[in-house]
ROGUMAR-938328 format. One record per residue: chain; residue number from 1; x, y, z of N, C-alpha, C, CB in turn. Coordinates in pm, 1 decimal, decimal comma. Glycine has a CB too. Layout:
N
@mol A seq NUM n_px X n_py Y n_pz Z ca_px X ca_py Y ca_pz Z c_px X c_py Y c_pz Z cb_px X cb_py Y cb_pz Z
...
***
This chain:
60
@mol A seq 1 n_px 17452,9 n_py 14004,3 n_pz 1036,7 ca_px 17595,0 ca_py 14011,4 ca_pz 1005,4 c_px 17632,7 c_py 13888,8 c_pz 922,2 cb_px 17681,1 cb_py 14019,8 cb_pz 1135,9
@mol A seq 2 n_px 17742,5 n_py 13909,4 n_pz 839,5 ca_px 17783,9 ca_py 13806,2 ca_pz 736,2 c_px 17868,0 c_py 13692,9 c_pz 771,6 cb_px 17851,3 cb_py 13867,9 cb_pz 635,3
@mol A seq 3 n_px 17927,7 n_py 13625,6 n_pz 771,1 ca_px 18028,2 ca_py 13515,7 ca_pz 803,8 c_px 18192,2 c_py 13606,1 c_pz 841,5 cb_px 18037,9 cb_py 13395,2 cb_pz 644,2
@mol A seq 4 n_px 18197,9 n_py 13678,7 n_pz 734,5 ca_px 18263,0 ca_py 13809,9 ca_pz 719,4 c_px 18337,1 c_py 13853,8 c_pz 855,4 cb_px 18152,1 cb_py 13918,8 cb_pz 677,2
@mol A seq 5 n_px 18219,7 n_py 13918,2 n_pz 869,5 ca_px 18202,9 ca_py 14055,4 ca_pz 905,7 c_px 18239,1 c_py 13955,9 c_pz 1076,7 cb_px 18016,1 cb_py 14162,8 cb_pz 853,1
@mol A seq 6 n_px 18190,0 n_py 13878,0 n_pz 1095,0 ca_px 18196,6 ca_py 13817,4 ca_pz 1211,0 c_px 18356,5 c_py 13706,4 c_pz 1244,2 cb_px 18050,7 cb_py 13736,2 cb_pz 1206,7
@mol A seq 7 n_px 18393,1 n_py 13658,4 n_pz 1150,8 ca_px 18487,7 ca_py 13644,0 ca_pz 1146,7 c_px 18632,5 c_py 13762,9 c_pz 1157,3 cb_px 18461,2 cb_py 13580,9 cb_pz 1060,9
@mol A seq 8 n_px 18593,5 n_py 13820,7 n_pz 1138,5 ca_px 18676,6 ca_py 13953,3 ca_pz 1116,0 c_px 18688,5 c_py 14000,3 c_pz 1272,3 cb_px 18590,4 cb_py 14080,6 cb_pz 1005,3
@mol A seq 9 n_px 18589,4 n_py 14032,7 n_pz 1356,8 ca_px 18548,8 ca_py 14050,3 ca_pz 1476,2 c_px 18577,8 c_py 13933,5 c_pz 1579,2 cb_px 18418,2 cb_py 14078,8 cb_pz 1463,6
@mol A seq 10 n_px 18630,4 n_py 13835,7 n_pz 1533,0 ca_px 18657,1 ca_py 13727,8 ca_pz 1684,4 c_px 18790,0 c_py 13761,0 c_pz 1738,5 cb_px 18663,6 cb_py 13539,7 cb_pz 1652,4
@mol A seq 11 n_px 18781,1 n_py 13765,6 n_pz 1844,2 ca_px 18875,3 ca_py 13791,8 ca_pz 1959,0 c_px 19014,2 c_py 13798,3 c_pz 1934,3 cb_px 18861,8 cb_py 13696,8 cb_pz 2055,2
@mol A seq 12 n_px 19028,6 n_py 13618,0 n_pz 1883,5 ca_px 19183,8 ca_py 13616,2 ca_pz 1872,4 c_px 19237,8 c_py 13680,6 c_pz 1731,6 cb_px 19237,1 cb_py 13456,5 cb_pz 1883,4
@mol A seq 13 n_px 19105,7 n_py 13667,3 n_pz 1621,6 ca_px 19177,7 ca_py 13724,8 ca_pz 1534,3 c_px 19182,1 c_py 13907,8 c_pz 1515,4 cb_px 19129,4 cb_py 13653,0 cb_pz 1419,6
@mol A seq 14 n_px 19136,3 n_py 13951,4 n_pz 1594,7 ca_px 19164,3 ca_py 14050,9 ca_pz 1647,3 c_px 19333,0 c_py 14115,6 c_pz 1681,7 cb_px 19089,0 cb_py 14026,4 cb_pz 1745,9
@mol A seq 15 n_px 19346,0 n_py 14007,9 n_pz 1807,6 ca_px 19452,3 ca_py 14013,7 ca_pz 1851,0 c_px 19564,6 c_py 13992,9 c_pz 1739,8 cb_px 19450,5 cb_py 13930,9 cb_pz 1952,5
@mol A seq 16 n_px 19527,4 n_py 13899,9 n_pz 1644,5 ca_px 19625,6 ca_py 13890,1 ca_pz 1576,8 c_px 19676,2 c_py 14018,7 c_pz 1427,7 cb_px 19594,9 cb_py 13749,6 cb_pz 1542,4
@mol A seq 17 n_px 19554,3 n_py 14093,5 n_pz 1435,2 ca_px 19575,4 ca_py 14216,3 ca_pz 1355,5 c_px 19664,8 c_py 14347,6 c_pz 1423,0 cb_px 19429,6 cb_py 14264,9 cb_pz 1321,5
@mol A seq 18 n_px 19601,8 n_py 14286,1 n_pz 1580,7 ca_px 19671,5 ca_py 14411,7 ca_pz 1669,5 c_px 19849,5 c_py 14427,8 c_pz 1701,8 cb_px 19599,4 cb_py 14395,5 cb_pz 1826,3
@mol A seq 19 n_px 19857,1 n_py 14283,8 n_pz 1689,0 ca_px 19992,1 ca_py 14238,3 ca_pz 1757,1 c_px 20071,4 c_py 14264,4 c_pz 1593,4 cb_px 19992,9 cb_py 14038,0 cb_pz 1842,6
@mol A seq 20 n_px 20022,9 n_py 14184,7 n_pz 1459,0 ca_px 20063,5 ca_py 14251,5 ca_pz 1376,2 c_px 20105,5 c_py 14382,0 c_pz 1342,7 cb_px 20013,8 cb_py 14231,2 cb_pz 1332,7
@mol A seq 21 n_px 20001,6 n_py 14457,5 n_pz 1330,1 ca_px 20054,0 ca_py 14597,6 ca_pz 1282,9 c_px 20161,1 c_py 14695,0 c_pz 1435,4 cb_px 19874,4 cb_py 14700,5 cb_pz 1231,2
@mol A seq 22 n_px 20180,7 n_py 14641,7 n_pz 1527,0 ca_px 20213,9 ca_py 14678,8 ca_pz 1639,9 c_px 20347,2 c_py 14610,6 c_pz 1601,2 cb_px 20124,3 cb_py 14641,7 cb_pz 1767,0
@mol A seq 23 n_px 20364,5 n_py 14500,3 n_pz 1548,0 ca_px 20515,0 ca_py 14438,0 ca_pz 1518,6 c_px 20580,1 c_py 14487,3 c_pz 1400,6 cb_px 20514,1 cb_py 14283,6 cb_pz 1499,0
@mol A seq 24 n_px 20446,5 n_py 14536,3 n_pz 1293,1 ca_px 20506,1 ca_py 14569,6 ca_pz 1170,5 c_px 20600,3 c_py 14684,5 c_pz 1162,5 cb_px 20408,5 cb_py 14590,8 cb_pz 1083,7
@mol A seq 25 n_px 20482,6 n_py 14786,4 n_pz 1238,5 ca_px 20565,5 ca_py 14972,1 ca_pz 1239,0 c_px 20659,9 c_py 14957,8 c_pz 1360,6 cb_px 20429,9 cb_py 15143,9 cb_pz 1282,7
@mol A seq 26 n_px 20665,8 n_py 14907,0 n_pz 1485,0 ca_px 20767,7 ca_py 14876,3 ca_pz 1578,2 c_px 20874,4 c_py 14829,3 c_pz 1517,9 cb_px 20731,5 cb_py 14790,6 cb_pz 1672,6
@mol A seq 27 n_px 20887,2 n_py 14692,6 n_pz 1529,1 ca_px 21003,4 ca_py 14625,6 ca_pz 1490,4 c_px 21064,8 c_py 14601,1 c_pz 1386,8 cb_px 21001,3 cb_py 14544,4 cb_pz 1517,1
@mol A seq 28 n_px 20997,0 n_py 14574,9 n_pz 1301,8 ca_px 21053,1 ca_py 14561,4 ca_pz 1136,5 c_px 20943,8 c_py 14556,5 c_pz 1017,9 cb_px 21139,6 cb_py 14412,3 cb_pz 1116,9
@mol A seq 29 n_px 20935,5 n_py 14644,6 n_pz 935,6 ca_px 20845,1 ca_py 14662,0 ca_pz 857,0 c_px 20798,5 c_py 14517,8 c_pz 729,8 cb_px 20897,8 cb_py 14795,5 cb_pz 800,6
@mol A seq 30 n_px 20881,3 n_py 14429,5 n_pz 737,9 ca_px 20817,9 ca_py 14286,4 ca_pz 661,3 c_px 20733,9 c_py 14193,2 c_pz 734,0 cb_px 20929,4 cb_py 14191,1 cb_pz 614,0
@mol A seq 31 n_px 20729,9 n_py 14257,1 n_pz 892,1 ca_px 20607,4 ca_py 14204,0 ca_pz 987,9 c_px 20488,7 c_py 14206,7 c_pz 925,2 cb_px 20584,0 cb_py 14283,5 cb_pz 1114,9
@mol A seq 32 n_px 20462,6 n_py 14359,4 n_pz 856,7 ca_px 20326,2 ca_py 14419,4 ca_pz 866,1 c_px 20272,1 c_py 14321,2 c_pz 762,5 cb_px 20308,7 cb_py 14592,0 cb_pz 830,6
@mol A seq 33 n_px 20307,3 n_py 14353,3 n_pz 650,0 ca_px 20238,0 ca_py 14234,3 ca_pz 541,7 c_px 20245,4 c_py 14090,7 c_pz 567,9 cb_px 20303,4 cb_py 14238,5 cb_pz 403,0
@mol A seq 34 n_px 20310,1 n_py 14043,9 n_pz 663,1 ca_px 20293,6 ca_py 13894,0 ca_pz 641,0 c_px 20207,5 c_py 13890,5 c_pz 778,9 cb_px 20451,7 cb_py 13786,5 cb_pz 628,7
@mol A seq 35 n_px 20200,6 n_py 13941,2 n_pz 870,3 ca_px 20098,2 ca_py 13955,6 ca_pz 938,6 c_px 19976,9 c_py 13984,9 c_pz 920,2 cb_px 20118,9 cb_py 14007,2 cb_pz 994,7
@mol A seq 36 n_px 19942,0 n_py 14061,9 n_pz 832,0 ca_px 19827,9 ca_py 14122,7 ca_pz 770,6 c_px 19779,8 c_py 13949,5 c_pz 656,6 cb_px 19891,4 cb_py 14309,5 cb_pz 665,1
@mol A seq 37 n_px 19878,9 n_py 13885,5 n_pz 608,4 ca_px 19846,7 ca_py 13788,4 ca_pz 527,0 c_px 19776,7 c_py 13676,7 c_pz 622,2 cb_px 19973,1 cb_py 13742,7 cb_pz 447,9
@mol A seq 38 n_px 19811,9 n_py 13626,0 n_pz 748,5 ca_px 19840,3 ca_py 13574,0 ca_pz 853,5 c_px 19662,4 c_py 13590,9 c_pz 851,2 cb_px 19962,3 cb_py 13643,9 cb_pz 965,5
@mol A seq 39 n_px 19619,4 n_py 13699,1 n_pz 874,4 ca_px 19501,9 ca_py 13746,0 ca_pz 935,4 c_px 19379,5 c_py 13727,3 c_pz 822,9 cb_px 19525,5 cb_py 13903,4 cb_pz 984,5
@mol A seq 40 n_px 19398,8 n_py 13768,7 n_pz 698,8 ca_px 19322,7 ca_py 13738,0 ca_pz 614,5 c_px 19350,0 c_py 13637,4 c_pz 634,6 cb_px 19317,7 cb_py 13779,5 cb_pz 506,3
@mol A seq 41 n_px 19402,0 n_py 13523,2 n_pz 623,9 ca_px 19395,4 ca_py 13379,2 ca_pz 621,4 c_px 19299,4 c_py 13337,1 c_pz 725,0 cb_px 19531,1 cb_py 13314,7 cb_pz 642,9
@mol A seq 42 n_px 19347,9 n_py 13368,2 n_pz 851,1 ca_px 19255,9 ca_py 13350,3 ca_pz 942,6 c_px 19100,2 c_py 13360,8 c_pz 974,4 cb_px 19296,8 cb_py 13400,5 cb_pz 999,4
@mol A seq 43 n_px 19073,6 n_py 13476,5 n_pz 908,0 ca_px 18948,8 ca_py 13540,3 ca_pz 850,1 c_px 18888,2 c_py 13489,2 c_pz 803,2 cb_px 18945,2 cb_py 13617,7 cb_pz 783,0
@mol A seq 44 n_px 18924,1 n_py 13431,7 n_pz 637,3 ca_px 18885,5 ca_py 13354,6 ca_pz 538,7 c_px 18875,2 c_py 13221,9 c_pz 619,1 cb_px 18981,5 cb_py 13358,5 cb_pz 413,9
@mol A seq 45 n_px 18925,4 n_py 13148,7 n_pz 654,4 ca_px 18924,8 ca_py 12996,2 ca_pz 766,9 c_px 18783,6 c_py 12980,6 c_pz 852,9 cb_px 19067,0 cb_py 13010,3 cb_pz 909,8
@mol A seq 46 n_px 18759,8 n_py 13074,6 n_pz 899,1 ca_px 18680,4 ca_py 13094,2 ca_pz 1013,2 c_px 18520,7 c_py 13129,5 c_pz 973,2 cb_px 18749,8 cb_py 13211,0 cb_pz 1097,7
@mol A seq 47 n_px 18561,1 n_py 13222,2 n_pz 828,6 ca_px 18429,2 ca_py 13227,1 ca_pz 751,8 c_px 18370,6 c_py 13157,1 c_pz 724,1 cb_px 18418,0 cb_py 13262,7 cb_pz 667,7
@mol A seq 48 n_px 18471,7 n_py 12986,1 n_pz 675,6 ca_px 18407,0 ca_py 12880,4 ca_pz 620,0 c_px 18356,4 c_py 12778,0 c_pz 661,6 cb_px 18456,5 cb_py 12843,6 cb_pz 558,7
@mol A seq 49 n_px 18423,7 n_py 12828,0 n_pz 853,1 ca_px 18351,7 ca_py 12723,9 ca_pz 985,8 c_px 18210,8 c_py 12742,0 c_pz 964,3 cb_px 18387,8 cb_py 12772,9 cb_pz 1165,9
@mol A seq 50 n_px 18131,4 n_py 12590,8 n_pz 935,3 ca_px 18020,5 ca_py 12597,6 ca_pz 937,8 c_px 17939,6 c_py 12621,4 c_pz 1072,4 cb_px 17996,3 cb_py 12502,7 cb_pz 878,5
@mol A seq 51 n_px 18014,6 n_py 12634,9 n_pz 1198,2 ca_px 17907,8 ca_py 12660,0 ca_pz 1343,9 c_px 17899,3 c_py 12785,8 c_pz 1312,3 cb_px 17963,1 cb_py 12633,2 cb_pz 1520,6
@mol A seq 52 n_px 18013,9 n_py 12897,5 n_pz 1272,2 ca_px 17997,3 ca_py 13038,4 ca_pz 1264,7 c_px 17891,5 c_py 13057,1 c_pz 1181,5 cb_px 18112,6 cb_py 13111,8 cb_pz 1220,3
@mol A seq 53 n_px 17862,7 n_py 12976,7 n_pz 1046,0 ca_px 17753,9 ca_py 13010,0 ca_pz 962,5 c_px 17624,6 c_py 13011,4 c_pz 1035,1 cb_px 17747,2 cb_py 12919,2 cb_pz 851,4
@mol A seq 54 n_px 17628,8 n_py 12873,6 n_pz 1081,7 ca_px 17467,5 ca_py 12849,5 ca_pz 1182,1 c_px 17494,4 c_py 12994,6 c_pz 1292,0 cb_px 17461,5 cb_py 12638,3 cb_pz 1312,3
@mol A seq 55 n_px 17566,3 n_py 13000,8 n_pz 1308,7 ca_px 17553,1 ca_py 13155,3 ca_pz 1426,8 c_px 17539,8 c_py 13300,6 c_pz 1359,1 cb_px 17713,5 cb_py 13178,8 cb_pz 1529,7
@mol A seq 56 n_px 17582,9 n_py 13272,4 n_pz 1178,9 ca_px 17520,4 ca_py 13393,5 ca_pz 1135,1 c_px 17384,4 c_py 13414,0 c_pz 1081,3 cb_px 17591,2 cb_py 13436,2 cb_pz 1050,8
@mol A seq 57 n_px 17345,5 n_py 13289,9 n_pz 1062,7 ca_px 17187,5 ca_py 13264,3 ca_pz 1052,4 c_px 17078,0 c_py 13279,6 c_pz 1148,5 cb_px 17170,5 cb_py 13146,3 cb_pz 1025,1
@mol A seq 58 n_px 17165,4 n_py 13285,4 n_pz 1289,8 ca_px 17058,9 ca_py 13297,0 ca_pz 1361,4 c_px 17011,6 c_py 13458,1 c_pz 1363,2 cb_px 17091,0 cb_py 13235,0 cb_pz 1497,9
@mol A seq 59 n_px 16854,7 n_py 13493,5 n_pz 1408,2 ca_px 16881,5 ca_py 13611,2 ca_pz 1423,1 c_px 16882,1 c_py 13672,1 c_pz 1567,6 cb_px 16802,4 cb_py 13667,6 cb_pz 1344,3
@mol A seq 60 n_px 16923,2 n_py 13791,2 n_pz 1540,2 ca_px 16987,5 ca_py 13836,5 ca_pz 1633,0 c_px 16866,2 c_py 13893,7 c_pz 1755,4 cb_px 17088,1 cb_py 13942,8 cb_pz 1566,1
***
């Protein structure tokens, strides 16, 4: 798996896609995109943690 792909998959940022799109179509629809921005950010951040790299190098 890629830095990606694993970043994409951690827990909280999970949560934070879930709670997004759950705030976007619920409560007010300018949630969804800045939540969704929120998350790629997060994503991208986490990709560039170098422990996650050493943990995508290892194999599995």
């Amino acid at each position: 798996m890629n830095n990606l792909t694993i970043a994409a998959t951690r827990p909280l940022n999970i949560i934070v896609l879930v709670i997004s799109l759950v705030a976007g179509l619920a409560v007010a629809i300018w949630l969804l995109p800045l939540g969704l921005v929120v998350y790629a950010a997060a994503v991208v951040l986490a990709a560039r943690d170098p422990s996650l790299a050493a943990l995508a190098q290892r194999p599995a």
